[in-house]
MARLUMRO-505044 format. One record per atom (N, C-alpha, C): atom name; x, z, y. Coordinates in steps of 0.001 Angstrom, whole numbers. Layout:
BEGIN
  atom        x        z        y
    CA        X        Z        Y
...
END
This chain:
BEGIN
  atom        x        z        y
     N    -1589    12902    21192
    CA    -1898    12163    19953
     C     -943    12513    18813
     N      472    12425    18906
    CA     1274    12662    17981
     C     1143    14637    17403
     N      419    15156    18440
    CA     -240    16772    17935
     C    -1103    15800    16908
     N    -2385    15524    17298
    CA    -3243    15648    16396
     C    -3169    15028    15124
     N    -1907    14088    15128
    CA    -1342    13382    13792
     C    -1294    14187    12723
     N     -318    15312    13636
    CA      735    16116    12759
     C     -234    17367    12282
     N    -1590    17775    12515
    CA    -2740    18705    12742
     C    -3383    17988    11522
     N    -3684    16358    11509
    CA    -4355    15831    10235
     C    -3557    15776     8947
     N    -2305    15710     9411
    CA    -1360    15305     8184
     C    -1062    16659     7106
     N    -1349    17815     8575
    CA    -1107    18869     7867
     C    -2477    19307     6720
     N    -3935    18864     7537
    CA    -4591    19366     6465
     C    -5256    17989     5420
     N    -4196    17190     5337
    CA    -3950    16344     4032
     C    -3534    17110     2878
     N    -2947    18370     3254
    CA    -2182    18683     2285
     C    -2987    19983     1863
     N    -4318    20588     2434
    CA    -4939    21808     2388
     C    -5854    21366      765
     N    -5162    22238     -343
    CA    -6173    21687    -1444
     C    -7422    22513    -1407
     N    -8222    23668     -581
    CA    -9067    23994     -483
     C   -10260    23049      445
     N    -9648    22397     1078
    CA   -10541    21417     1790
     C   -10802    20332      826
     N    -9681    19648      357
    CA    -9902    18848     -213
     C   -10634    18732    -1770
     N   -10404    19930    -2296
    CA   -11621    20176    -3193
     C   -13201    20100    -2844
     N   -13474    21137    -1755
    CA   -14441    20478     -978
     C   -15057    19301     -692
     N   -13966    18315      259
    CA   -14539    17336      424
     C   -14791    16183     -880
     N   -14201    16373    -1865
    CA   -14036    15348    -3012
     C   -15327    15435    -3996
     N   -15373    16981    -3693
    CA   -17496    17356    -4525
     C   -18420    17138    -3500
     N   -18122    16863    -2501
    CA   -19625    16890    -1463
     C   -20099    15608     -995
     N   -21153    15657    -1668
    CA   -21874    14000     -411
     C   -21298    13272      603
     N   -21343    14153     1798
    CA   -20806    13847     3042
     C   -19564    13909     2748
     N   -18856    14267     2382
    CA   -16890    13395     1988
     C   -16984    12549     1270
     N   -17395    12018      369
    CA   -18160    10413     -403
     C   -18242     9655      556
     N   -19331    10067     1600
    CA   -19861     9236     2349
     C   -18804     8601     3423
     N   -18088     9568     3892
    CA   -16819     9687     4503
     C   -16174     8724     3858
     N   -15903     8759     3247
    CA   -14571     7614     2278
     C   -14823     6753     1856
     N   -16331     6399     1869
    CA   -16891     5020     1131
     C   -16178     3762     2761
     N   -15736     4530     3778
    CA   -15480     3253     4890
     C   -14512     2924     4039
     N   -13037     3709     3600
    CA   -12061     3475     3203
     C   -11556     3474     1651
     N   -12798     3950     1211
    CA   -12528     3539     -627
     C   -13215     2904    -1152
     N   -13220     1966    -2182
    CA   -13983     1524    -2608
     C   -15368     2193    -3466
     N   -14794     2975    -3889
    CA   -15499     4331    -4661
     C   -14421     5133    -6099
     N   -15496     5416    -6770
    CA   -14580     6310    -7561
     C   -14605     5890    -8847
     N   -14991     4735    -9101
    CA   -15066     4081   -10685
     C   -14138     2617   -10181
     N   -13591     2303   -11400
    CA   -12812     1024   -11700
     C   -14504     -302   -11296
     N   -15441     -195   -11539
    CA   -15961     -768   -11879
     C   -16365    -1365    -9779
     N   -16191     -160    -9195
    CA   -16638      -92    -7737
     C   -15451    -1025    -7300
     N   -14133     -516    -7611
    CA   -12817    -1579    -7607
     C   -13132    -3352    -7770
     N   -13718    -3538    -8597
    CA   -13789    -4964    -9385
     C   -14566    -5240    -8195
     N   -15792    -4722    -8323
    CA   -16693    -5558    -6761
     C   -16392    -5844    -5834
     N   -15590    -4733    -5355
    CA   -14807    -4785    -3736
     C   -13945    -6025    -4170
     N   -13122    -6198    -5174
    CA   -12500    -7501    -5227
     C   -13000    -8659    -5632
     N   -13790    -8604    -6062
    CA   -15137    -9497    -5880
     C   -15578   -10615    -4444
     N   -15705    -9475    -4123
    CA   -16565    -9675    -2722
     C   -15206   -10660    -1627
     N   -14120    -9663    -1800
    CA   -12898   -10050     -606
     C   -12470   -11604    -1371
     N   -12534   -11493    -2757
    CA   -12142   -12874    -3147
     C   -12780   -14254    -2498
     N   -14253   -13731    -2817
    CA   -15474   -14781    -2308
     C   -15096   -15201     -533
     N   -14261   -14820      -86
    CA   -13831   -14669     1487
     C   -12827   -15164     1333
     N   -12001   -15978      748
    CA   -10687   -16025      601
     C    -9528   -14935      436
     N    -9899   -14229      816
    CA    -9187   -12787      758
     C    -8449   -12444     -561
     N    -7051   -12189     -652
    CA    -6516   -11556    -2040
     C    -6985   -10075    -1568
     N    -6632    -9445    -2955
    CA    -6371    -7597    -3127
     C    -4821    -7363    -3860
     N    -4874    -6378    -3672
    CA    -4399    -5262    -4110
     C    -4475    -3800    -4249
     N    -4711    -3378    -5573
    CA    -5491    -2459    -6226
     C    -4614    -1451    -6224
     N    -5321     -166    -5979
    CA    -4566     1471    -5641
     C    -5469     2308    -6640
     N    -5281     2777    -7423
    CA    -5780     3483    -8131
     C    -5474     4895    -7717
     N    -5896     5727    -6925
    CA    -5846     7005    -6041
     C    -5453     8176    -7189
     N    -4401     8689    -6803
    CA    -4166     9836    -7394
     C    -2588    10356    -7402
     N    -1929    11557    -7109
    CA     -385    11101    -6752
     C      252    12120    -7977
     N      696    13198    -7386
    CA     1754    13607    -9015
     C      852    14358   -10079
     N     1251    13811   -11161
    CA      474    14489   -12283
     C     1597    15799   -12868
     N      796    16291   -13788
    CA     1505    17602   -14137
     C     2037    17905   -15840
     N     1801    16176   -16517
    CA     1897    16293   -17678
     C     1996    15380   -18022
     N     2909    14672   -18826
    CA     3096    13210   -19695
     C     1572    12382   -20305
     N      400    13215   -20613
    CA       35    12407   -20970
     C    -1046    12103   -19703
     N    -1162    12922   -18671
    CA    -1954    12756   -17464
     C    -1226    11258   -16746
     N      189    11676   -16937
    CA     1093    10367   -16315
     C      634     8446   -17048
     N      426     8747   -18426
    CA      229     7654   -19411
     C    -1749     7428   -18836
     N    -2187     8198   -18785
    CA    -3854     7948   -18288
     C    -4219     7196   -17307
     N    -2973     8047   -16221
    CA    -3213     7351   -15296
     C    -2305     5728   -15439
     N    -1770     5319   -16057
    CA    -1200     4183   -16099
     C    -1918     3257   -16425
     N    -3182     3859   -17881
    CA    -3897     3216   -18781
     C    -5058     2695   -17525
     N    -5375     3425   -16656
    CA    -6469     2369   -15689
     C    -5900     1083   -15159
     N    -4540     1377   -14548
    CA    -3726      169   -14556
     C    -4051    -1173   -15275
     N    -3763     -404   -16992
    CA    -3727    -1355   -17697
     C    -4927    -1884   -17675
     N    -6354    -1249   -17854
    CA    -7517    -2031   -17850
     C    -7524    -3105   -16605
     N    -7258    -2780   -15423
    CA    -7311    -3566   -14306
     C    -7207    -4888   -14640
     N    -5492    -4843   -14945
    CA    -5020    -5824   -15799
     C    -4806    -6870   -16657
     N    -5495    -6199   -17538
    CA    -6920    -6629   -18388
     C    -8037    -8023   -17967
     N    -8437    -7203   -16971
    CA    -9479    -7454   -16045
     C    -8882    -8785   -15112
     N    -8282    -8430   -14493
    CA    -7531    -9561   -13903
     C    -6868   -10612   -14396
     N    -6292   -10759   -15898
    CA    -6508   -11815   -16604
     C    -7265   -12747   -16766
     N    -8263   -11604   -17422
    CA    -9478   -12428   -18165
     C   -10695   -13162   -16486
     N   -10938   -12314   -15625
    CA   -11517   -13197   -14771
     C   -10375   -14072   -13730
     N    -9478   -14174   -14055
    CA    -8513   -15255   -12850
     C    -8442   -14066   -11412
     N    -8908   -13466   -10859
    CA    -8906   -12349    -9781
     C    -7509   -13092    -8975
     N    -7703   -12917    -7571
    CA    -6685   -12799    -6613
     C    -6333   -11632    -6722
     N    -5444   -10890    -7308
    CA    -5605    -9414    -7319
     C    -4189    -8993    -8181
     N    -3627    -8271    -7328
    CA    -2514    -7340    -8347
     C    -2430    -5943    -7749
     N    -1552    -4882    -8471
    CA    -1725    -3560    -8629
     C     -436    -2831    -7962
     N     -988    -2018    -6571
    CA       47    -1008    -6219
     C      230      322    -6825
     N     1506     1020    -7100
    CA     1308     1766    -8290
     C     2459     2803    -7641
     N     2085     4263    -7214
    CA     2893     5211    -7425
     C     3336     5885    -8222
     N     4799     6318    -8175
    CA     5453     6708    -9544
     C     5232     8135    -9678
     N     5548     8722    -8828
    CA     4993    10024    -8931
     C     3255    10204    -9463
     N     2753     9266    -9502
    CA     1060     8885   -10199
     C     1342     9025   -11991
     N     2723     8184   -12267
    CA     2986     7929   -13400
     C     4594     8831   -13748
     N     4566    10337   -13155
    CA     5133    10680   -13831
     C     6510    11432   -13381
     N     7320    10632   -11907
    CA     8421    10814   -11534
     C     8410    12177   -10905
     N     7921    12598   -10702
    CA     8412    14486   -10564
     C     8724    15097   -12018
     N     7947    15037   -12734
    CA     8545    14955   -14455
     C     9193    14910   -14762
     N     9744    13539   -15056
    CA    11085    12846   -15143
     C    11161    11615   -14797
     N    12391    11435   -13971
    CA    12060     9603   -13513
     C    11963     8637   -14712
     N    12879     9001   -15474
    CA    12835     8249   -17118
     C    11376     8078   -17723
     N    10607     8948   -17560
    CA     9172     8390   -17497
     C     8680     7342   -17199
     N     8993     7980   -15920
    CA     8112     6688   -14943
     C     8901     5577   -15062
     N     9643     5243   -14384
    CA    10706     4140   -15337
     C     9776     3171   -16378
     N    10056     4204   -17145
    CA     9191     3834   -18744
     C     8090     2898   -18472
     N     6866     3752   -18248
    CA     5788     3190   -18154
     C     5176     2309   -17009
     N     6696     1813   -15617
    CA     6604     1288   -14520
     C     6621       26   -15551
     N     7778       15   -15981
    CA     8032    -1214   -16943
     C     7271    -1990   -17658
     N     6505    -1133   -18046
    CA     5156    -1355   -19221
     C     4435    -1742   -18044
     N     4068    -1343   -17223
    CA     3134    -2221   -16270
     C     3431    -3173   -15535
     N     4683    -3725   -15359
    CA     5307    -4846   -14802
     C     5097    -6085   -16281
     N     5898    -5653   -17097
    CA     5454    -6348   -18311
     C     3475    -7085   -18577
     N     3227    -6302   -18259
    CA     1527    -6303   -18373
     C     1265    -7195   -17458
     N     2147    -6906   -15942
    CA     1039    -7796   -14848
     C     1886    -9045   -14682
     N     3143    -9469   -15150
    CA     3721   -10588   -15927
     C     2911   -11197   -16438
     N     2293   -10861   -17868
    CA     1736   -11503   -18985
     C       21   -12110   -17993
     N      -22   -11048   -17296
    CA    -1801   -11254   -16632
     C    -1503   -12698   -15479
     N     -427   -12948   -15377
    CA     -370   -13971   -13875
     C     -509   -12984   -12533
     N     -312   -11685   -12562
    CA     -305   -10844   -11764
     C     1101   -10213   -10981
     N      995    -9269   -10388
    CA     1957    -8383   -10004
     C     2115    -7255    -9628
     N     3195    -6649    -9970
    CA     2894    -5146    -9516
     C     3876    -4506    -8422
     N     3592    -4003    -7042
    CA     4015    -3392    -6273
     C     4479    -1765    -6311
     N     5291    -1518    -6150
    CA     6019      258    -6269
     C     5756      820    -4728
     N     4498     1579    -4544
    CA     4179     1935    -3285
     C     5837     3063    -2824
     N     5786     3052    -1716
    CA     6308     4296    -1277
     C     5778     5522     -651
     N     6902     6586     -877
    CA     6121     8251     -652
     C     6934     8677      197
     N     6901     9763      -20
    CA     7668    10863     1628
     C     8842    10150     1265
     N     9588    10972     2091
    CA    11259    10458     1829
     C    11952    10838     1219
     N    11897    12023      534
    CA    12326    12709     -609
     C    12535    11858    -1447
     N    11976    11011    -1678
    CA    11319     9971    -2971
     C    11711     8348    -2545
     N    12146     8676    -1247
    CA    12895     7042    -1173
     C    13925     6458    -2360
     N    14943     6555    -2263
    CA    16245     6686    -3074
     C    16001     6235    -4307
     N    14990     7252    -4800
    CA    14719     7414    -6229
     C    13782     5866    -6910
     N    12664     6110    -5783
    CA    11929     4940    -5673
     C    12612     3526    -5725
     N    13711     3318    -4917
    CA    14398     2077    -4739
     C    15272     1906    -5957
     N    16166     2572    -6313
    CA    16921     2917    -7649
     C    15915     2100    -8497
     N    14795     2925    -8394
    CA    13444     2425   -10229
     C    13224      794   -10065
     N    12962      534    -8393
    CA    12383     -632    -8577
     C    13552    -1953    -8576
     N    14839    -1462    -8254
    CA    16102    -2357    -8331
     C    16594    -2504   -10029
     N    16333    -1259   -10722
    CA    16783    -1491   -12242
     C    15535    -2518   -13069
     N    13890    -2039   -12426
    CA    13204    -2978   -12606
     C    13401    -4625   -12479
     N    13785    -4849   -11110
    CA    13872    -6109   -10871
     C    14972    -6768   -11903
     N    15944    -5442   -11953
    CA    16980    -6787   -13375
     C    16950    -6861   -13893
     N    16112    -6523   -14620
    CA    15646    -7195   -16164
     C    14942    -8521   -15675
     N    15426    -9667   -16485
    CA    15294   -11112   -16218
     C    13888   -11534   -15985
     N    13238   -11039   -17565
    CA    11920   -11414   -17426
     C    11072   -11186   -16628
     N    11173    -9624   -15895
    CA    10840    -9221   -14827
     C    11015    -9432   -13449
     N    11844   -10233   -13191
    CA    12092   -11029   -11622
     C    10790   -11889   -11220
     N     9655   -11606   -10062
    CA     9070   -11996    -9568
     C     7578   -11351   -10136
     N     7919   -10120   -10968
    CA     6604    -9531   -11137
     C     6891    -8190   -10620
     N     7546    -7913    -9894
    CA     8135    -6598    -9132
     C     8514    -6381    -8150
     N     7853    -5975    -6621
    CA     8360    -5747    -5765
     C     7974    -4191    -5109
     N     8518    -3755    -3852
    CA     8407    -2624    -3258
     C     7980    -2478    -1985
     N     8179    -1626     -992
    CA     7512     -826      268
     C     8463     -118      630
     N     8652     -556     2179
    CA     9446     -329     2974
     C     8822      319     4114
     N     9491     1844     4630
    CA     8470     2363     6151
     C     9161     1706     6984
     N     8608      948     7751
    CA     9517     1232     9311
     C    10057     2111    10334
     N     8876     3906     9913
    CA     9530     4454    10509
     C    10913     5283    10358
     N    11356     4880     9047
    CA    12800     5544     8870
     C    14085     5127     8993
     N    14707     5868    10139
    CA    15610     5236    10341
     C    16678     4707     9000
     N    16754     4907     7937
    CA    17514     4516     7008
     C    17000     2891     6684
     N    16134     2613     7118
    CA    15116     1135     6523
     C    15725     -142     6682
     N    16336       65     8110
    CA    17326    -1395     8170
     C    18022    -1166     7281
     N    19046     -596     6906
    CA    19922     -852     6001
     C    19283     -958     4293
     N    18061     -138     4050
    CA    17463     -761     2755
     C    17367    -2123     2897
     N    16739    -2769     3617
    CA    15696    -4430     4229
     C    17055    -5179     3961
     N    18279    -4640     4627
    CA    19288    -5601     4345
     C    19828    -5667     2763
     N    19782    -4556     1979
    CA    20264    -4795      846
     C    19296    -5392     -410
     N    17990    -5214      338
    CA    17539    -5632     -692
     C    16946    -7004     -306
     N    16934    -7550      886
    CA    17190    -9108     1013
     C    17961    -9661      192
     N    19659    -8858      325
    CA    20540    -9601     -617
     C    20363    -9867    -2186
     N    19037    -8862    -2330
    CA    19323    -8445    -3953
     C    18497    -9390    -4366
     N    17223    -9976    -3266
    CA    15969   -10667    -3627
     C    14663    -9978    -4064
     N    14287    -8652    -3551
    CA    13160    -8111    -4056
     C    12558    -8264    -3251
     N    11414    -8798    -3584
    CA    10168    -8880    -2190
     C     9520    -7677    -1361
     N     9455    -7800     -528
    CA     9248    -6165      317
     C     7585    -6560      931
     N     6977    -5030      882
    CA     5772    -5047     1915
     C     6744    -4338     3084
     N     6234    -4947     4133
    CA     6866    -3897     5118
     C     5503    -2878     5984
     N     5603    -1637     5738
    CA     4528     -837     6475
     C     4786     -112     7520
     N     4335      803     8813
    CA     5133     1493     9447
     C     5172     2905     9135
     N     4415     3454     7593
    CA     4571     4712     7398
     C     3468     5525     7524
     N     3223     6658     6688
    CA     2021     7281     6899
     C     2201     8431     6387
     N     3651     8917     6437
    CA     3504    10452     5686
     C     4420    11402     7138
     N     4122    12781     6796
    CA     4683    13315     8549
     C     6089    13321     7478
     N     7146    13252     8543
    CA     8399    12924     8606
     C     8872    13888     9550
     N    10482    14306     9558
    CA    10966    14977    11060
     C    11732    13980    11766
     N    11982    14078    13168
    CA    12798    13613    13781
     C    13902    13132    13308
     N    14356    14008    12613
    CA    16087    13379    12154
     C    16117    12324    11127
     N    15174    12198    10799
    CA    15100    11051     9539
     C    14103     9885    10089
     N    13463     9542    11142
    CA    11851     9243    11383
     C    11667     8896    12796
     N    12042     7286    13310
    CA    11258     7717    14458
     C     9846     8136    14702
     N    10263     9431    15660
    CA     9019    10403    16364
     C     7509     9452    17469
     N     8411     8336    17824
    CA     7579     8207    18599
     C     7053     6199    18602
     N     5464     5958    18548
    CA     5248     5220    18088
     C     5835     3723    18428
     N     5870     3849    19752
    CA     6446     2532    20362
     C     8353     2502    19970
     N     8153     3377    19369
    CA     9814     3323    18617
     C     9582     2523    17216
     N     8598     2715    16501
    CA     8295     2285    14965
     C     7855      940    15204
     N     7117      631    16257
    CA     6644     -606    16370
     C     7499    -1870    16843
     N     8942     -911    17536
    CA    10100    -2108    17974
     C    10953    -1660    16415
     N    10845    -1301    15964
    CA    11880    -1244    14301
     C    11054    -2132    13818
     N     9473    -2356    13387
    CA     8781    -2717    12350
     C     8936    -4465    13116
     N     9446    -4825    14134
    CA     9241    -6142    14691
     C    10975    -6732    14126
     N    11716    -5673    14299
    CA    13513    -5988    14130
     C    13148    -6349    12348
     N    12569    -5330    11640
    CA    13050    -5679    10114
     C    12135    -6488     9879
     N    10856    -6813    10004
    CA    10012    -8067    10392
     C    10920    -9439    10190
     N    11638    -9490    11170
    CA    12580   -10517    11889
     C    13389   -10762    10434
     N    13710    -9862     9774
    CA    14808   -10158     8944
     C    14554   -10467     7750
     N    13138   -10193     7661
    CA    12357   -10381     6210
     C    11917   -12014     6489
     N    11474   -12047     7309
    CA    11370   -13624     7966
     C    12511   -14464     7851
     N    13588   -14537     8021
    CA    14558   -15300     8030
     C    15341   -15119     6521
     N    15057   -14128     5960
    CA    15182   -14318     4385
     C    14731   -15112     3380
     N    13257   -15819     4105
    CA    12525   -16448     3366
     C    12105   -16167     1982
     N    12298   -14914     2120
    CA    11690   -13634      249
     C    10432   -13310      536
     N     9284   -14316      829
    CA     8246   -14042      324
     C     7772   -12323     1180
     N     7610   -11903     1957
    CA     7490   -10473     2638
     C     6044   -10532     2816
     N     5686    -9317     2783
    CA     4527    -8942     3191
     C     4290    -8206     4294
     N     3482    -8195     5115
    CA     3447    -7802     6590
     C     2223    -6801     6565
     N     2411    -5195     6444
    CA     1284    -5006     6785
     C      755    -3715     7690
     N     -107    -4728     8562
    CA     -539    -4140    10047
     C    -1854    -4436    10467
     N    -2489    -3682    10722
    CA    -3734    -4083    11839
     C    -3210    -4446    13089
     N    -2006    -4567    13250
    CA    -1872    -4623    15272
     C    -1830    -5755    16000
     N    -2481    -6234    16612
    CA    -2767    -7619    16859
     C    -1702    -8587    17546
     N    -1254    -7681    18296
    CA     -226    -8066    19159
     C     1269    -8143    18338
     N     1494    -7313    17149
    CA     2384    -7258    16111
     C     2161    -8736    15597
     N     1189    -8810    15185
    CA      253   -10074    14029
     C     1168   -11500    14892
     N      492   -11586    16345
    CA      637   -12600    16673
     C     1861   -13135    16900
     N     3170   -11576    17223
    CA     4231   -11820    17387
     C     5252   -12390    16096
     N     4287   -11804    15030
    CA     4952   -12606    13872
     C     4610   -14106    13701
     N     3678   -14191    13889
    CA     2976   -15659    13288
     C     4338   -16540    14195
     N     4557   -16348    15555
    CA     5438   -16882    16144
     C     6869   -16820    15707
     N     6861   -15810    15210
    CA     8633   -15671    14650
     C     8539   -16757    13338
     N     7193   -16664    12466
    CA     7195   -17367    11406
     C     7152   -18895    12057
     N     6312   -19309    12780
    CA     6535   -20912    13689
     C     7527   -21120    13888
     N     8531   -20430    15134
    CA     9983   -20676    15066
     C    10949   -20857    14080
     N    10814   -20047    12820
    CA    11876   -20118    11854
     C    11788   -21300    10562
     N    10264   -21667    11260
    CA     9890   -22669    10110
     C     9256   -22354     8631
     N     8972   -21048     8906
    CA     8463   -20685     7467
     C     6653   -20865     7807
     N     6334   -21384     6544
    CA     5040   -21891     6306
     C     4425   -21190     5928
     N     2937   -20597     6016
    CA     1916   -19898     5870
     C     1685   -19357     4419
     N     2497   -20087     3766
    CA     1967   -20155     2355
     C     3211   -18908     1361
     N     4427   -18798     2373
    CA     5766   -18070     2514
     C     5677   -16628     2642
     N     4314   -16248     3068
    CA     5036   -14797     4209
     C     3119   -14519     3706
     N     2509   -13243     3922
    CA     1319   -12449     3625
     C      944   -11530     4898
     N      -64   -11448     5275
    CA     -668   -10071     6308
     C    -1262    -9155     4853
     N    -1128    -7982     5497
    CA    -1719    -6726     4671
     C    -2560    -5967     5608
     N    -3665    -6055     4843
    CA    -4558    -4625     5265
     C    -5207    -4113     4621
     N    -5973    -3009     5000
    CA    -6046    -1981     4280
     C    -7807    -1936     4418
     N    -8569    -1879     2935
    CA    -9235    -1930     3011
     C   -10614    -1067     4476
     N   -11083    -1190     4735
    CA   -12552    -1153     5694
     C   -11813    -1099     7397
     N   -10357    -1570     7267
    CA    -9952    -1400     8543
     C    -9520    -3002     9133
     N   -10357    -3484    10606
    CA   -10153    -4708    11094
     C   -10323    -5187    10026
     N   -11620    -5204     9582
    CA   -12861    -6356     8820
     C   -12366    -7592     9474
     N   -12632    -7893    10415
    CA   -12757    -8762    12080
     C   -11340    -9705    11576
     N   -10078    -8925    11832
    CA    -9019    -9627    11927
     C    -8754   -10080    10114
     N    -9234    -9146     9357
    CA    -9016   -10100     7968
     C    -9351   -11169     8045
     N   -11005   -11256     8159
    CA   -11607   -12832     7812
     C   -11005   -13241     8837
     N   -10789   -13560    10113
    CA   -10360   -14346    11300
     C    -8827   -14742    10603
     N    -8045   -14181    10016
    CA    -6797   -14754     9663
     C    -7141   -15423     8611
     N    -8011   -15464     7360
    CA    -8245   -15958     5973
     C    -8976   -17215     6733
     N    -9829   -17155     7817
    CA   -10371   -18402     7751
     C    -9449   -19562     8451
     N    -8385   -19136     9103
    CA    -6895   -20015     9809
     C    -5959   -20178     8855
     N    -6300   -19751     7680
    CA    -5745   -19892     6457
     C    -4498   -19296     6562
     N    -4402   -18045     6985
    CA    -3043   -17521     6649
     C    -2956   -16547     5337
     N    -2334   -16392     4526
    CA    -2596   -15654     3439
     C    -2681   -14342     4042
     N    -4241   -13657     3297
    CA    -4328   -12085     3887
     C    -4488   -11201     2148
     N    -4466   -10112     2123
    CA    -4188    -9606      954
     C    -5056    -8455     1762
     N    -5773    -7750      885
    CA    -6032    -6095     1469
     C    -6231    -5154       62
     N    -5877    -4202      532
    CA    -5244    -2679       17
     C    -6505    -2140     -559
     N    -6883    -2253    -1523
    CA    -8336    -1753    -1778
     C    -7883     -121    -2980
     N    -8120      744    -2523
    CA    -7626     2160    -3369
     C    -9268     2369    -3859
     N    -8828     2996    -5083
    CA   -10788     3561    -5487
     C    -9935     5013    -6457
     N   -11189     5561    -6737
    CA   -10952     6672    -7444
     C   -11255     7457    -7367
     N   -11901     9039    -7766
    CA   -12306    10195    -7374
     C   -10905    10614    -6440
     N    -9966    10676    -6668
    CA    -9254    11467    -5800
     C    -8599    10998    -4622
     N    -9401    10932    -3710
    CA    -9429    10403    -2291
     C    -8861    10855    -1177
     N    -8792    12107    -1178
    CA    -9391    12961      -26
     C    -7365    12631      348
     N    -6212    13342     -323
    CA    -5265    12712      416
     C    -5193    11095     1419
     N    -5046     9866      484
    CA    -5415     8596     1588
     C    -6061     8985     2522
     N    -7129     9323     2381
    CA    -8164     9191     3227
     C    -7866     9765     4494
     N    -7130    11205     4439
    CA    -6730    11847     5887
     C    -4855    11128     6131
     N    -4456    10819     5491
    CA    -3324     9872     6276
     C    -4468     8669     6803
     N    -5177     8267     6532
    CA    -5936     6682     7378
     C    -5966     7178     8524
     N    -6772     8593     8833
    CA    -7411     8702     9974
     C    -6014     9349    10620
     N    -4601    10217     9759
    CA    -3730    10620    11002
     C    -3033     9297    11123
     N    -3071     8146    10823
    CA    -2397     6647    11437
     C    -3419     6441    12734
     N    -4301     6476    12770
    CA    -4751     5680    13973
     C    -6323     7221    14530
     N    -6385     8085    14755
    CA    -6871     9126    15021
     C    -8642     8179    15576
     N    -8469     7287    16014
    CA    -9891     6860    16345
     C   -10705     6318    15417
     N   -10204     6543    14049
    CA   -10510     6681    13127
     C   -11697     7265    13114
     N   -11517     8726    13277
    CA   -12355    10064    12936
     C   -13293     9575    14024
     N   -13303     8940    15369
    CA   -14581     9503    16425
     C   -15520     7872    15832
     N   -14754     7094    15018
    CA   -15751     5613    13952
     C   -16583     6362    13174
     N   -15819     7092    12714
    CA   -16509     7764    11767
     C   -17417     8665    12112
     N   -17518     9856    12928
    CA   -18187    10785    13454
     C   -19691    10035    14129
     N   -19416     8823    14710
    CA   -20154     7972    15385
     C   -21050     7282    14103
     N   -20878     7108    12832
    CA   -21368     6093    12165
     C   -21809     6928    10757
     N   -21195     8131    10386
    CA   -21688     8995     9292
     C   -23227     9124     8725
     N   -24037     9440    10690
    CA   -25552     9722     9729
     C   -26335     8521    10147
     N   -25741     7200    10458
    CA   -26707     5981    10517
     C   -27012     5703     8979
     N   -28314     4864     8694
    CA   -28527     4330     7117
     C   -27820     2976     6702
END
């Protein structure tokens, strides 16, 4: 399994395929399990729909480094409509936002820039905005943007970040930024990593993602939890019973078209659930990290492609 991870992850990165699949029917069709589609407007419905369920979102606007300042500002400007949008209809809904989307291979001072401008924005909307994380290259940098973010005053509680579990450096982020007060999603990772930086092996990520779990829990900072794993799920709900933190404290995350089942089943026990809804023409990266996270992915899919 950890071959065929590292086999998908690799042709995540093949832009001849992925040109391919991003013009053809059948890669549409492919990604409609896991995207909403490729217009803002396909976005709004999907949050639509999860609202009518109790269900919050959080909105991914698909697309990762741009190659030009004003490609960086474009892509921000869908942001802003979201935004917009989420004002004016009340929406359970706020916006995950990569910097390298807006700019940080460029210059981080960019992104910076216009992170700001969208924290400001989802402030003013009753919203919020999340700073996804990327390979690890981009940790550091990432945490830096979203710690100078958080201190600016006005900006405390419209800014938080994403934490992997599988890197070994993560406890010691989780601890500093408990102290600092930034609210964390905690995820277990989805980009290939090496050994020396990464645990390799899964039942290693899944006893890290339960330890910094533990610590985000007893911080009482508002954390976000996000997992399909059931046995993860339940082991938290219990850490959250024991420590006394209330339902209303702590979030499950998932990711849009994955464990339908366990969303509504937690929204209707009323635990707060949030899901990851990404839209956009440019898919085809997400889309093959979904299937190298959980590989039975592809035989759902293979199985369900040419039904109507």
């Amino acid at each position: 399994m950890p071959v065929l991870r590292s086999v998908i992850l690799g042709l995540s990165q093949n832009r001849s395929l992925r040109n391919f699949c991003e013009r053809s029917r059948v890669g549409q069709r492919l990604s409609s399990r896991f995207v909403a589609g490729p217009a803002i407007e396909d976005a709004i419905a999907v949050t639509q729909a999860l609202n009518s369920q109790g269900i919050a979102v959080t909105l991914d606007s698909l697309g990762e480094s741009v190659t030009s300042e004003v490609e960086a500002h474009h892509a921000a400007d869908v942001y802003h409509r979201l935004l917009n949008w989420i004002a004016s209809s009340k929406a359970q809904a706020h916006i995950s936002v990569k910097l390298t989307q807006i700019g940080l291979n460029l210059n981080p001072n960019l992104a910076q820039s216009i992170a700001e401008g969208l924290a400001r924005h989802a402030r003013e909307a009753g919203s919020f905005m999340r700073i996804d994380m990327e390979e690890s290259r981009l940790t550091q940098i990432t945490l830096d943007i979203a710690r100078r973010l958080y201190a600016i005053g006005d900006l405390r509680g419209s800014v938080g970040v994403v934490i992997q579990a599988y890197l070994y450096r993560s406890e010691g982020d989780i601890d500093q930024l408990i102290v600092e007060g930034i609210p964390v999603r905690l995820c277990k990772g989805a980009y290939k990593e090496p050994a020396e930086i990464a645990f390799p092996r899964k039942a290693d990520v899944d006893k890290n993602y339960l330890r910094l779990a533990g610590k985000l829990i007893e911080s009482r900072c508002q954390p976000a939890f996000a997992t399909h794993d059931g046995a993860i799920i339940k082991t938290l709900k219990h850490l959250a019973k024991d420590s006394r933190i209330y339902r209303g404290r702590f979030e499950f995350q998932m990711l849009y078209g994955i464990r339908r089942d366990l969303q509504r089943s937690l929204a209707a026990r009323r635990y707060p659930v949030r899901v990851y809804v990404p839209f956009g023409p440019e898919w085809y990266p997400y889309f093959m990290r979904r299937i190298a996270e959980r590989p039975a992915n592809a035989l759902f899919l293979a199985r369900n492609i040419f039904r109507s």
